[in-house]
DOROMI-831761 format. One line per field, with one value per residue (C-alpha): residue number from 1; x, y, z; residue in three letters. Coordinates in Angstrom, 1 decimal, padded with zeros to 4 digits. Layout:
N
num: c(NUM, ...)
east: c(X, ...)
north: c(Y, ...)
up: c(Z, ...)
residu: c(ALA, ...)
# end
This chain:
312
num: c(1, 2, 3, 4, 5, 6, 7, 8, 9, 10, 11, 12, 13, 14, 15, 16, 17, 18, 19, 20, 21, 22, 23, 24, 25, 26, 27, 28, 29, 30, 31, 32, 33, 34, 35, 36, 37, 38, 39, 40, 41, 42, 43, 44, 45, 46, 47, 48, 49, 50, 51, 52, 53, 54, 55, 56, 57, 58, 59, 60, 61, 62, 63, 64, 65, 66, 67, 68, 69, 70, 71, 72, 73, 74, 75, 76, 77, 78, 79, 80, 81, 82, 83, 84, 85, 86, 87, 88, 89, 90, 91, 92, 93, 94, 95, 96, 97, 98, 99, 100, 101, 102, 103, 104, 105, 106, 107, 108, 109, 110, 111, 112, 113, 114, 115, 116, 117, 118, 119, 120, 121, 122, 123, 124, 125, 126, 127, 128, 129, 130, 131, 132, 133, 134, 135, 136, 137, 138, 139, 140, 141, 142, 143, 144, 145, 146, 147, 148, 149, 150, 151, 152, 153, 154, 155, 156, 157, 158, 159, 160, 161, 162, 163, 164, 165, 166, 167, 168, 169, 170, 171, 172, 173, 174, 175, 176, 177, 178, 179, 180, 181, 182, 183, 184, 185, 186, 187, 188, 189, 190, 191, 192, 193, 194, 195, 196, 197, 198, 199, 200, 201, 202, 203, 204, 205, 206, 207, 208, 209, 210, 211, 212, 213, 214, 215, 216, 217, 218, 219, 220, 221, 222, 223, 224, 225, 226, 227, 228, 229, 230, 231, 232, 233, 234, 235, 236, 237, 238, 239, 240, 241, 242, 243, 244, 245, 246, 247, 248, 249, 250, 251, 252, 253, 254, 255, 256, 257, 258, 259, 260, 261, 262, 263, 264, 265, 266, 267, 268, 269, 270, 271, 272, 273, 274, 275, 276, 277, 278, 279, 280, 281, 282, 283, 284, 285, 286, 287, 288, 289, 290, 291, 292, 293, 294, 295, 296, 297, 298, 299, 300, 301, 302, 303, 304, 305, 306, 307, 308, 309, 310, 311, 312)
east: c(-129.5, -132.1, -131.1, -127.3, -128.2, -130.3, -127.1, -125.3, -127.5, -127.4, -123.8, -123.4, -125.5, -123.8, -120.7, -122.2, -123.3, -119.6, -118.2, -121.0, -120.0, -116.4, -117.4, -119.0, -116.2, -113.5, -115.7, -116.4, -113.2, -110.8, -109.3, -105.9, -106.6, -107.8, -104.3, -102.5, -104.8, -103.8, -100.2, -101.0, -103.4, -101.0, -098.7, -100.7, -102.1, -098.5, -097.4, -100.4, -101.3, -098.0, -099.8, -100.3, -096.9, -095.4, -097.1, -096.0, -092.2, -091.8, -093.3, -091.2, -088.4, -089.4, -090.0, -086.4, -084.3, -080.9, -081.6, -083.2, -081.7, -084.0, -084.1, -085.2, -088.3, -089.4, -089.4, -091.3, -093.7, -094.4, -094.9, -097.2, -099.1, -099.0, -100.0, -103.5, -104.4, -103.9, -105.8, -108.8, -109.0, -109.2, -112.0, -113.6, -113.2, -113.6, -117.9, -117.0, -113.9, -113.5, -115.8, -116.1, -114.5, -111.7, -110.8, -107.3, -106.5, -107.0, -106.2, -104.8, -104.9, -100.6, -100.4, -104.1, -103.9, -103.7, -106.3, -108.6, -108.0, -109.1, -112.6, -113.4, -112.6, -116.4, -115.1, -115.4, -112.9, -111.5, -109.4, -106.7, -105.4, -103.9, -104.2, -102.2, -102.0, -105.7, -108.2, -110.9, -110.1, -109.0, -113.1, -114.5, -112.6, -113.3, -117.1, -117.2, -115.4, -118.6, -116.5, -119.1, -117.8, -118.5, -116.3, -115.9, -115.5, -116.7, -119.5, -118.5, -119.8, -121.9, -124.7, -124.8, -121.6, -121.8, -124.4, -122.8, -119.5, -122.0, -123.6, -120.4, -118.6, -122.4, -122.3, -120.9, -122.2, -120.0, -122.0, -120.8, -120.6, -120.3, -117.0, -118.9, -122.5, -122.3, -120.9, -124.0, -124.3, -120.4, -120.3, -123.7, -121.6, -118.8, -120.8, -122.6, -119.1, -119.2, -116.4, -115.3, -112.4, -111.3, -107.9, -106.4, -103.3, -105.1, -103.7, -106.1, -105.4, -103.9, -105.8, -104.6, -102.4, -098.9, -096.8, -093.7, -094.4, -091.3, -089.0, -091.3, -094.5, -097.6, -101.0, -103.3, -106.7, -106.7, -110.2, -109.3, -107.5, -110.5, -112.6, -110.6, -109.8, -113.3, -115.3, -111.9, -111.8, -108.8, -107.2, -105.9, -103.3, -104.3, -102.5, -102.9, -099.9, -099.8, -097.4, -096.5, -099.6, -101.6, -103.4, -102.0, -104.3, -102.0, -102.3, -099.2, -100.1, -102.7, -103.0, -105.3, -106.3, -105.8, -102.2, -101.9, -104.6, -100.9, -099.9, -099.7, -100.9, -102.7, -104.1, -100.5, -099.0, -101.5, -101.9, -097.9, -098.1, -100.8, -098.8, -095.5, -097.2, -098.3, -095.2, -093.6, -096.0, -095.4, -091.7, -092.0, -093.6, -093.9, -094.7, -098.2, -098.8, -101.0, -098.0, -100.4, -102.2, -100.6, -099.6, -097.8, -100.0, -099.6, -096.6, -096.8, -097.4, -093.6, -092.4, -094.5, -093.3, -089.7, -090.7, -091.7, -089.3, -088.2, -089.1, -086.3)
north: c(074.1, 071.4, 069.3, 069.5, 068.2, 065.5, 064.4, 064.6, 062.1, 059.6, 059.6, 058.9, 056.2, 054.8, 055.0, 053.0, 050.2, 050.2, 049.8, 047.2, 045.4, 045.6, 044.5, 041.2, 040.2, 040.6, 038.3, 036.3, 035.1, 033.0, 035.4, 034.4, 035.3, 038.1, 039.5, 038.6, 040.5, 043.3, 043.2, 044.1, 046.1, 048.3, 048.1, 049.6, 052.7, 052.9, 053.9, 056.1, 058.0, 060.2, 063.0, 061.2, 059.3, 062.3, 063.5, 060.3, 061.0, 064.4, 063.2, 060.8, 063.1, 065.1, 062.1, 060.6, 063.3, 062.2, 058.8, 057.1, 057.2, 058.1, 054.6, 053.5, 055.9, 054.9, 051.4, 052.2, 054.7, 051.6, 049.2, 051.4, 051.2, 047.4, 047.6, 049.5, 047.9, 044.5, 046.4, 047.3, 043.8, 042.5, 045.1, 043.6, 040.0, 040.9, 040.4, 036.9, 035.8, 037.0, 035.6, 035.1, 031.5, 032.5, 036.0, 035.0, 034.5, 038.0, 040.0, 039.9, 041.7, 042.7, 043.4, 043.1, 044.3, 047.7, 048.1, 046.6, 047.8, 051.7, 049.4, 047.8, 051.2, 052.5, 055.5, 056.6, 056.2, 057.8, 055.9, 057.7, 056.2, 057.3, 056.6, 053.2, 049.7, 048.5, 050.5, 049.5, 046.0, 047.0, 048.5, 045.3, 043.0, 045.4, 045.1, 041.4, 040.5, 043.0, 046.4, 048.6, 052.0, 054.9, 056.4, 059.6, 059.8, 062.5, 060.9, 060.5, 063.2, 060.2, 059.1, 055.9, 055.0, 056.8, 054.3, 051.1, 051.5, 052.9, 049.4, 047.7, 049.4, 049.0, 045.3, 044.3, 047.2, 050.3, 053.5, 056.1, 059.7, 062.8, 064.7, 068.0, 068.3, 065.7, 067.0, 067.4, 063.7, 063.3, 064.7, 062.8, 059.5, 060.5, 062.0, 058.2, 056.3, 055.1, 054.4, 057.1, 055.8, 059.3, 059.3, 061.9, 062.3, 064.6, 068.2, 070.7, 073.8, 077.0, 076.9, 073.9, 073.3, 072.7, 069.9, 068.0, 065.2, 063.6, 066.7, 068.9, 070.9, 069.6, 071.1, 069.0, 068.7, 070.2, 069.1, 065.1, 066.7, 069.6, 066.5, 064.4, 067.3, 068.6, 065.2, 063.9, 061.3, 058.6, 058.5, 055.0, 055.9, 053.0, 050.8, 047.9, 047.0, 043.8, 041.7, 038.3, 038.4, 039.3, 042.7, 043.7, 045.8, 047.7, 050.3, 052.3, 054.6, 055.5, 059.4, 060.2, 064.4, 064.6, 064.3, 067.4, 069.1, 071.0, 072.4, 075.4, 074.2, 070.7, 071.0, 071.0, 068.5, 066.2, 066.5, 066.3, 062.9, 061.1, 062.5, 061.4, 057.6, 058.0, 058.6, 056.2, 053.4, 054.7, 054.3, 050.4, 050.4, 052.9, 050.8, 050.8, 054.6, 056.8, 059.0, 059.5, 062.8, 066.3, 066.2, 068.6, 071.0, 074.4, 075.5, 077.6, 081.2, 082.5, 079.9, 081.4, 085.1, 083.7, 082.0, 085.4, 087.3, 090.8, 093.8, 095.0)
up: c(-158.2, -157.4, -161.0, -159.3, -156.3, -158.2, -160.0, -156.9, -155.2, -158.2, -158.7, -154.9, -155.2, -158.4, -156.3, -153.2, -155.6, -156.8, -153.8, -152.8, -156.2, -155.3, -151.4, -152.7, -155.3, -152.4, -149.6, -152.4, -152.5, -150.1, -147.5, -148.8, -152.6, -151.0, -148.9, -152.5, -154.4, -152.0, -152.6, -156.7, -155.0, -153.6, -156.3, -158.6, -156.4, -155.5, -159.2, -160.0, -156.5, -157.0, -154.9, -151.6, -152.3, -152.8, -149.0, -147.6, -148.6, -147.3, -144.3, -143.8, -144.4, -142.1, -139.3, -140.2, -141.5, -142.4, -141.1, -143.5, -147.4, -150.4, -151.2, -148.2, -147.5, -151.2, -150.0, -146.8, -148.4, -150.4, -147.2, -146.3, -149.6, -148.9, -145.2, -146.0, -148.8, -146.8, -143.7, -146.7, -147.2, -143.6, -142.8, -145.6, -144.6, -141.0, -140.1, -141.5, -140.2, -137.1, -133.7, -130.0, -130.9, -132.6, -132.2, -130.9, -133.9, -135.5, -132.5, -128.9, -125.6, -125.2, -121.8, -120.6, -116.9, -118.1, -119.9, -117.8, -114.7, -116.7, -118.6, -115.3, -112.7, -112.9, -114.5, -117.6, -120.5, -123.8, -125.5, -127.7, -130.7, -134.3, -138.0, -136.8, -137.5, -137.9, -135.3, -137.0, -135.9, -132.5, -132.3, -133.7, -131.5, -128.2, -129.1, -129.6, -126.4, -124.6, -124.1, -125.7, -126.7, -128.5, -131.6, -132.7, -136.5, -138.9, -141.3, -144.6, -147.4, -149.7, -147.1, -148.9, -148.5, -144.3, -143.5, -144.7, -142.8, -139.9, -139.9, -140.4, -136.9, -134.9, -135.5, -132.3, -130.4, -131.3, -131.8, -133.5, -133.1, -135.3, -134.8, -135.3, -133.8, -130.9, -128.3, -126.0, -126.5, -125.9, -122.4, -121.8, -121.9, -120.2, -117.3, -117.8, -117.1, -120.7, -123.0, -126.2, -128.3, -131.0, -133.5, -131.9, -134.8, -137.8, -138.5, -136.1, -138.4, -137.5, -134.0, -132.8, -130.1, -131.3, -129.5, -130.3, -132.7, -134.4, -133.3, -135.5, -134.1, -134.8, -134.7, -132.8, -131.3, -127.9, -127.0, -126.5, -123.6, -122.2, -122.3, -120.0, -117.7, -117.6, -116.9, -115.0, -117.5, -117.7, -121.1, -122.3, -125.4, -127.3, -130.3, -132.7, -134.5, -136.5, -135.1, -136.8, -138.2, -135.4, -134.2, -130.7, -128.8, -126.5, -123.9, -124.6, -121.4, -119.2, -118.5, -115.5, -115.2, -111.7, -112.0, -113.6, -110.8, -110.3, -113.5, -115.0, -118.4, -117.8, -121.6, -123.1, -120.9, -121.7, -125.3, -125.5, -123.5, -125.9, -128.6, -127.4, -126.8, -130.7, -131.6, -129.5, -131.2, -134.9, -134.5, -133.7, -137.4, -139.2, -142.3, -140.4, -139.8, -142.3, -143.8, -146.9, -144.8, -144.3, -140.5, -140.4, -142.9, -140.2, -139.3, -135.5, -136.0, -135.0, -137.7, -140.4, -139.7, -139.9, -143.2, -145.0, -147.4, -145.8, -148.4, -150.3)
residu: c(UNK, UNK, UNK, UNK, UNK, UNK, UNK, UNK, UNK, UNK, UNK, UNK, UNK, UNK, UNK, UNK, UNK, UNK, UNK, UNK, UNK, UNK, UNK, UNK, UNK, UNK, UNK, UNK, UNK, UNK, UNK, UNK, UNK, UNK, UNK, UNK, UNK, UNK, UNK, UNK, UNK, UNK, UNK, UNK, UNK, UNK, UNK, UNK, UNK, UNK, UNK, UNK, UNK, UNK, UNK, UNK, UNK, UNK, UNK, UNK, UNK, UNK, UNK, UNK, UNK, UNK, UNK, UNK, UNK, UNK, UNK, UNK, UNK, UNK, UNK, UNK, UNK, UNK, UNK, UNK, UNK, UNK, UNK, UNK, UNK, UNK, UNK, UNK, UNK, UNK, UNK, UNK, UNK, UNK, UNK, UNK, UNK, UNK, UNK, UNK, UNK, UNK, UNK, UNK, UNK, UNK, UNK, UNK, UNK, UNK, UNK, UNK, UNK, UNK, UNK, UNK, UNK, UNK, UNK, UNK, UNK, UNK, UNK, UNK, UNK, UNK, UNK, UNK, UNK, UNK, UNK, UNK, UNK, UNK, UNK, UNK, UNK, UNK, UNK, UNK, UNK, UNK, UNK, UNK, UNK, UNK, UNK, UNK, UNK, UNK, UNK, UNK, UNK, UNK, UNK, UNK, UNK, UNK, UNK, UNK, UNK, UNK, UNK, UNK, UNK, UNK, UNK, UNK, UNK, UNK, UNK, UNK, UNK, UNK, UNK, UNK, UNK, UNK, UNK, UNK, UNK, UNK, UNK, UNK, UNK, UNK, UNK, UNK, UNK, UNK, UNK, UNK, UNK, UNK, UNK, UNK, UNK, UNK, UNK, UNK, UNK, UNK, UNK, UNK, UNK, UNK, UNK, UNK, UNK, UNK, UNK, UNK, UNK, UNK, UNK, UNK, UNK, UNK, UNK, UNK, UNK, UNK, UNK, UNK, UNK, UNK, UNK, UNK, UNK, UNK, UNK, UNK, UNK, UNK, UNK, UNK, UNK, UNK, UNK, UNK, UNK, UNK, UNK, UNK, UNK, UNK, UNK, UNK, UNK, UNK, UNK, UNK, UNK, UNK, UNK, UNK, UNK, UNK, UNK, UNK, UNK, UNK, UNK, UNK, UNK, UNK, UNK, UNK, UNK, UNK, UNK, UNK, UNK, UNK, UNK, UNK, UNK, UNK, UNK, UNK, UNK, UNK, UNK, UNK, UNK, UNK, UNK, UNK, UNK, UNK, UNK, UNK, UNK, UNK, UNK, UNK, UNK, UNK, UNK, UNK, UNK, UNK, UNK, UNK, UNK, UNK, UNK, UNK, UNK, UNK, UNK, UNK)
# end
């Protein structure tokens, strides 16, 4: 057992220093060689990933049934190939491009008010996003302009590779927190007025809460929603598309708990709000959501009853 776990820890080494190797060549080059770089990027994990293009299709078929042709959902599957490969690139490119000076250029504040009339209220805030446009930029860009906040992400298995991106989101003042272990230290900064941004759009398993996403129940986190209720959080639904070339870092909605102090299920009308705002952000480009992961893995428990063959 102990010579297993030695190997473990030297091949997750060896794979840090590949992807350290692979870090420098990219910043090494001219962020424009870069983005085209991407594009055969894409091109290429396009034509061997079949099993997450294969997800990505049936997704999609399920998102747009009979809307969209076979043709066309190949071609978007594709786009969205192209659209993370280019957003691997700008993460990459990102601790060296993008400042206080010239941020503008990168990434915007659409609609501004909004969002800071929830940053600026004294209260706390959890931001609400999905696996969207760039959020990784959105965080960077929030940090550097002085809105610290806290993200809740679940560490990655190689501790190598965990604590480089850890260093990479904590350089302009994002913390991170683990999605499983930290919840004392959740409700300490909420009960502190401080700021938690969480991707609120991942399959929650058989005991999630299922809500409408798409026209098609999804299982989904129901604790995004327990927290704002409990600690009487506001909840900004939050979104960075890339528009013309630049990240737009939206408030979609704001939801605030005591407007559902009335209703019989607060925790289902709030998790079908964020989800609806999701939704309502992916469908402006869906080129730039994550259709490569299972979102619709769990099926309710009525539908799987339905689903099983009746004995002969």
């Amino acid at each position: 057992m102990e010579e297993t776990k030695e190997r473990s820890a030297v091949v997750d080494y060896l794979v840090y220093l590949a992807v350290r190797v692979v870090v420098c060549f990219l910043q090494a080059l001219s962020f424009e060689t870069a983005m085209q770089l991407a594009s055969f990027l894409a091109w290429v994990v396009y034509k061997v990933d079949k099993r997450h293009r294969e997800v990505a299709t049936e997704n999609l078929q399920k998102a747009f049934a009979g809307k969209l042709s076979d043709a066309e959902i190949d071609a978007l599957v594709f786009a969205v190939y192209e659209h993370f490969c280019a957003v691997l690139i700008e993460i990459v490119h990102i601790p060296r491009k993008l400042h206080l000076q010239n941020y503008k250029k990168f990434a915007r504040l659409h609609d501004p008010a909004r969002m800071m009339e929830a940053l600026l209220s004294g209260r706390p805030v959890l931001f609400v996003t999905g696996h969207f446009g760039n959020w990784e930029m959105a965080g960077y860009a929030l940090g550097l302009l002085g809105f610290h906040s806290h993200a809740i992400a679940r560490p990655l298995d190689n501790p190598h590779l965990d604590e480089y991106l850890r260093s990479f989101r904590e350089r302009t003042g994002q913390k991170l927190l683990a999605k499983h272990g930290d919840f004392e230290n959740i409700e300490k900064i909420l009960s502190e007025g401080g700021v938690i941004a969480t991707l609120a759009d991942q399959d929650a398993g058989q005991r999630g809460l299922f809500v409408d996403f798409f026209g098609r129940p999804a299982s989904t986190h129901k604790a995004v929603a327990l927290l704002a209720l409990e600690h009487n959080v506001p909840m900004v639904v939050f979104s960075a598309p890339k528009v013309a070339g630049t990240y737009r870092l939206w408030a979609i909605d704001v939801i605030y708990p005591e407007d559902y102090a009335d209703s019989p299920d607060p925790v289902r009308e709030i998790t079908q709000r964020f989800t609806t705002g999701l939704e309502a952000m992916v469908r402006q480009a869906p080129e730039q959501y994550f259709w490569l992961h299972r979102r619709w893995k769990h099926a309710p428990p009525e539908r799987r009853k339905k689903a099983k063959p009746v004995a002969a």
